[in-house]
Each structure stands twice: as structure tokens, then as C-alpha cells.
C-alpha positions in Angstrom: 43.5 3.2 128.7 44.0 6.9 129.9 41.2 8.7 129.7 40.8 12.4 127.7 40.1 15.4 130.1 37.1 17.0 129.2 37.7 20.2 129.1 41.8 21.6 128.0 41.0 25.0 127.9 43.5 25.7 130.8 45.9 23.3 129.9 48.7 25.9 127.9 49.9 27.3 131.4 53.7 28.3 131.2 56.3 25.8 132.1 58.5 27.3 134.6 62.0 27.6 133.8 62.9 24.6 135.7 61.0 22.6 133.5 63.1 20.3 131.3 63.6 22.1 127.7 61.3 20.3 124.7 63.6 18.4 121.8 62.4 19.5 118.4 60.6 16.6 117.5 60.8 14.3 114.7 58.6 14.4 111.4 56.7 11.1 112.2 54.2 8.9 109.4 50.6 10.0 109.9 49.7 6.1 109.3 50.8 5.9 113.2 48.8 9.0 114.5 47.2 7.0 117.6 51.0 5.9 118.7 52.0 9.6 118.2 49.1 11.2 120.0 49.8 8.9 123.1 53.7 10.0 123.2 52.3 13.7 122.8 50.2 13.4 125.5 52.8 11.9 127.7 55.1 14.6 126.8 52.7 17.1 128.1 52.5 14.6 131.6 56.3 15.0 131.8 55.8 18.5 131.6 53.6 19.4 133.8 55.8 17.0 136.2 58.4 19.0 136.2 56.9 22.5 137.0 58.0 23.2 140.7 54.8 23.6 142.2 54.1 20.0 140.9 57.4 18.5 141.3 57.9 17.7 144.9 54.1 16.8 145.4 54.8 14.1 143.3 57.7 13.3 145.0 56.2 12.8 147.9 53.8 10.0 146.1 56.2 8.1 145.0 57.0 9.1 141.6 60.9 9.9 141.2 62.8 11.9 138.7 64.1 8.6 137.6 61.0 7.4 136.8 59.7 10.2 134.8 63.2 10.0 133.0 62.7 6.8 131.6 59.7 7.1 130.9 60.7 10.3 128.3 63.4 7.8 127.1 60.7 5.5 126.4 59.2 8.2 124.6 62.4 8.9 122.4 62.8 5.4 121.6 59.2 5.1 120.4 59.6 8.0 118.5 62.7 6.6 116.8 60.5 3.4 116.3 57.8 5.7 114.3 60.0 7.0 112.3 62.3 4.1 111.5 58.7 2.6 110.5 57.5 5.4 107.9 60.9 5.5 106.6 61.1 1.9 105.8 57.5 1.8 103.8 58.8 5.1 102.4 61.3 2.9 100.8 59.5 -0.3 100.1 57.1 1.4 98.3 60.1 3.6 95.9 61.7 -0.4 95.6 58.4 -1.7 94.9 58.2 1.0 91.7 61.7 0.3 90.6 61.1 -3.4 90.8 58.4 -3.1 88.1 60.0 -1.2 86.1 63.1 -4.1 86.0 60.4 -6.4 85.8 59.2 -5.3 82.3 63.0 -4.8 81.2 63.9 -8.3 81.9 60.5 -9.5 80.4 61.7 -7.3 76.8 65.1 -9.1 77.3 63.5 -12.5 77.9 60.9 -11.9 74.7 64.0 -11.5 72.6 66.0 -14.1 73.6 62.9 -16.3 73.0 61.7 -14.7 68.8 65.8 -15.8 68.3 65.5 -19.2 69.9 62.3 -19.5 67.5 64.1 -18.7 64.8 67.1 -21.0 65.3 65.5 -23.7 66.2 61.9 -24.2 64.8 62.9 -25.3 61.4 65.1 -28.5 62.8 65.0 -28.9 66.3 61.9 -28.1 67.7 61.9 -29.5 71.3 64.8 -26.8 71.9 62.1 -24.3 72.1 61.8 -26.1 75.5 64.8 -24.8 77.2 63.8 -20.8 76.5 60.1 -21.9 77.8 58.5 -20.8 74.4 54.6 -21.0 74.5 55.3 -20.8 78.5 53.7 -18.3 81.3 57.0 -17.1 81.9 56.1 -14.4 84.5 53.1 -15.6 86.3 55.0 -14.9 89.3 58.5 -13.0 90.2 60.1 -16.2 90.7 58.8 -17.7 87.9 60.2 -14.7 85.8 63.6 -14.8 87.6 64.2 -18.4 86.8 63.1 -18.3 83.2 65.5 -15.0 82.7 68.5 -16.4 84.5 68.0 -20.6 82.6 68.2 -18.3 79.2 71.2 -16.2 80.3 73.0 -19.7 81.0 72.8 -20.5 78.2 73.3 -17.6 75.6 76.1 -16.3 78.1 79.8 -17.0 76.9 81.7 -18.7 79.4 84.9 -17.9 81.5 87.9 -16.7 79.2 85.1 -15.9 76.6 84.4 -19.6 76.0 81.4 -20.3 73.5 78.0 -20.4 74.5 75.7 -23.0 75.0 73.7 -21.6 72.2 74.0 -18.4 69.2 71.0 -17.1 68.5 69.8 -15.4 65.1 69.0 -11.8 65.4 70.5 -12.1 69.2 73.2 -9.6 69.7 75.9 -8.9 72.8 74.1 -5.4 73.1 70.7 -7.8 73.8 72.7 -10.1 76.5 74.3 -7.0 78.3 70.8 -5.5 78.7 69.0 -8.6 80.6 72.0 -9.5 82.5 71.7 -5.9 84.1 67.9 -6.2 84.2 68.0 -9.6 85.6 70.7 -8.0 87.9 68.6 -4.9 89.3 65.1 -6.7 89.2 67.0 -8.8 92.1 68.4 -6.5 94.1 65.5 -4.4 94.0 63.4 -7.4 95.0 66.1 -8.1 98.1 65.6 -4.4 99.1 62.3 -4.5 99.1 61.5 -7.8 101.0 64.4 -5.9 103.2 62.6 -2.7 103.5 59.1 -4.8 104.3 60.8 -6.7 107.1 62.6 -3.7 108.9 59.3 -1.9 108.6 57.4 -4.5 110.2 59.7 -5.1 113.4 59.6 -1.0 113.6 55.9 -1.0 113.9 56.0 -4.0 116.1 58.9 -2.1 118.2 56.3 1.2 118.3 53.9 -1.3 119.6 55.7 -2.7 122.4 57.1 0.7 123.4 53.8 2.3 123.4 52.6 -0.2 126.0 55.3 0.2 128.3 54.6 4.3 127.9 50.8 3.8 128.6 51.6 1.8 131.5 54.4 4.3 133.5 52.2 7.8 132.6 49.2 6.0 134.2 51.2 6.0 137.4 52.3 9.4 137.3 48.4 10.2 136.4 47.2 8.5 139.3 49.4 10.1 142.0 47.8 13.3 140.6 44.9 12.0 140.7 45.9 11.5 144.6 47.4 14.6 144.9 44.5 16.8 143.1 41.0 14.7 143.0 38.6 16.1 141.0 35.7 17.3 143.5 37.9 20.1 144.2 37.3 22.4 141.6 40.4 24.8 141.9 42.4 21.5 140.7 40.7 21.6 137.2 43.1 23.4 135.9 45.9 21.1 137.3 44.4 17.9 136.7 44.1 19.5 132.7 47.9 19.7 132.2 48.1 15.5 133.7 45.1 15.0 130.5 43.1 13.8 133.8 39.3 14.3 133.6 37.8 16.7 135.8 34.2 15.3 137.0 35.3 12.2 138.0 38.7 10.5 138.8 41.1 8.7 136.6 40.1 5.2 135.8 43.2 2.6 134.5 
């Protein structure tokens, strides 16, 4: 890992105009400060790359223009990474919230369907009470609570061309279908965006990740041929060796 200079006191010298102009940068999650720090910091490396009386020296040690290039690319794509991230548990959290709330709709609808099934059926046919899972757990789990709701919509549903249900329920009116049809309806979707939103957030973060290595591993280089360029028992380079984040009482280790 890159190692912190110990003193950046002298490290806000002025770019020259030469110097490629900074992009406003994006609002990024502070759940990923280290990954930001490190693009930060290697934002600062490119910069101090490019000031002229940097530029050629480095050159001259191997490290092109191409290189530091790609190496800010890196930097955007990481960035775009980061963000994609936050965004994404932004919005699995907002679908996590909704989801609940559809959850207790379509656990309402289900207890409704269930005091008209006991009604209908208690007197004469018992072992109905079966099919709408009465005296059941019925939402032990989110699956378990989306196959209870959609078995009873089955069967209290009317048909294509307004056929008959399976079953007519006492006290169970169209108004009472409609509303767990739509909560059974949004408690899915907002389950599917939410297992969405968890698995784009994850390969984001693992994308950050990988990014973040490659960036650690092309801004040591540049480090190191300043560390070439301006070693650190010569004190007029502290100020230099500052802007690369090298340390200045001893040289830079990998």
C-alpha cells in the first residue's frame, strides 16, 4: 500500500496552466470513504504529473502521458462504480420500506379472505378451512406469505369472461378482491426490485473493488519514478515529493 507523506503542509502549490483542468466530481456514499480517499489521492498524483516542471522528468522515467491517462480513466470508472453502488442501496433500502408496507396490505387482504372462508365454511364443511390455510403461520416468511395470498386469490378470483369463482365468500366483496390482487401485485414487484437493487449494488462494490486495485497498482509507479527522480535525503524535494503523497524521511515503500 502507498504510504501517507508525513508532513502536507506544502502540498496546495498552484497547478500551472498546463495542468489538465479538474472535472467537478461526483457526490459519492460515505460507506466507501477508504475507495474514495485512494482516487483523491491519485487525483492529486495526476496533478502534480502534469505541472511542467514535473512533466518531462517523469518522462524521462518511463512514465508516459498514456499511462497517467488511463490511469485517471481508471479513476472515472471507479468513481462511476461508487456511485452506481450508493445509488443502488439508496434504492434497496426505499424498496425494502415499500415492501413492508405491501406486506401488511396483503396480510389485511389475506385476514379477510380467511374470517369469510370461516364463515362459509365452518358450520358444514370444515376441512375447506384447509385451502385458505386457516389456523396456519401464513407469513413466517415472504414466500410463505406470497403463496398463501396468490392460492386464495385463485380461488375467490372470477375466471376469464367473468366465469364464477371457485368459491363466494360471506362478507367478501369485489372491493376486498381488487385490494389484495394490487397488494399481492406491488408486494412482488417491490420484492423483484429490491433483490434487483441488492444485486446491482453488490457487483458495483465488487466493480469499486477491482478498480481500486488496478488504481493502487499504476499511481505506485508514477510514485516510484518520483521517488527516483526526487529521493528524500534531499531536503529541497520535500516539498515535491508532498504533492506525489510520498513520505519525506524515508523513500517510498510498495
Amino acid at each position: 500500500m502507498p504510504n501517507e507523506p508525513e508532513n502536507n503542509s506544502s502540498a496546495s502549490s498552484s497547478s500551472s496552466s498546463s495542468a489538465p483542468e479538474n472535472k467537478p466530481r461526483k457526490p459519492r456514499g460515505p460507506f466507501d470513504q477508504g475507495k474514495v480517499d485512494k482516487i483523491d489521492e491519485t487525483r492529486d498524483i495526476i496533478t502534480a504529473y502534469h505541472k511542467p516542471e514535473h512533466k518531462q522528468a517523469l518522462i524521462d522515467r518511463d512514465v508516459t502521458e498514456a499511462d497517467v491517462a488511463a490511469l485517471a480513466a481508471l479513476c472515472d470508472r471507479a468513481e462511476d462504480a461508487i456511485t452506481g453502488g450508493h445509488a443502488a442501496t439508496v434504492a434497496k433500502e426505499q424498496f425494502t420500506a415499500d415492501e413492508a408496507a405491501a406486506r401488511a396490505s396483503v396480510n389485511a387482504g389475506v385476514d379477510v379472505a380467511q374470517r369469510g372462508a370461516l364463515r362459509t365454511f365452518r358450520a358444514s364443511e370444515r376441512a375447506r378451512l384447509g385451502d385458505y390455510f386457516i389456523g396456519e403461520d401464513v407469513d413466517s416468511n415472504l414466500v410463505r406469505l406470497k403463496t398463501v395470498a396468490k392460492s386464495i386469490l385463485d380461488r375467490i378470483t372470477p375466471g376469464p369472461n367473468n366465469a364464477p369463482p371457485l368459491d363466494v365468500l360471506k362478507g367478501v366483496k369485489a372491493a376486498d378482491i381488487t385490494k389484495l390482487t394490487t397488494a399481492y401485485a406491488t408486494l412482488t414487484a417491490k420484492d423483484n426490485a429490491q433483490a434487483d437493487a441488492q444485486n446491482l449494488s453488490k457487483t458495483e462494490h465488487r466493480t469499486a473493488d477491482e478498480l481500486i486495485a488496478d488504481i493502487t497498482a499504476a499511481r505506485l509507479d508514477i510514485q516510484l519514478a518520483a521517488d527516483q527522480e526526487w529521493p528524500w535525503k534531499t531536503r529541497e524535494h520535500d516539498t515535491i515529493r508532498d504533492q506525489f503523497h510520498l513520505p519525506r524521511t524515508r523513500p517510498m515503500k510498495e
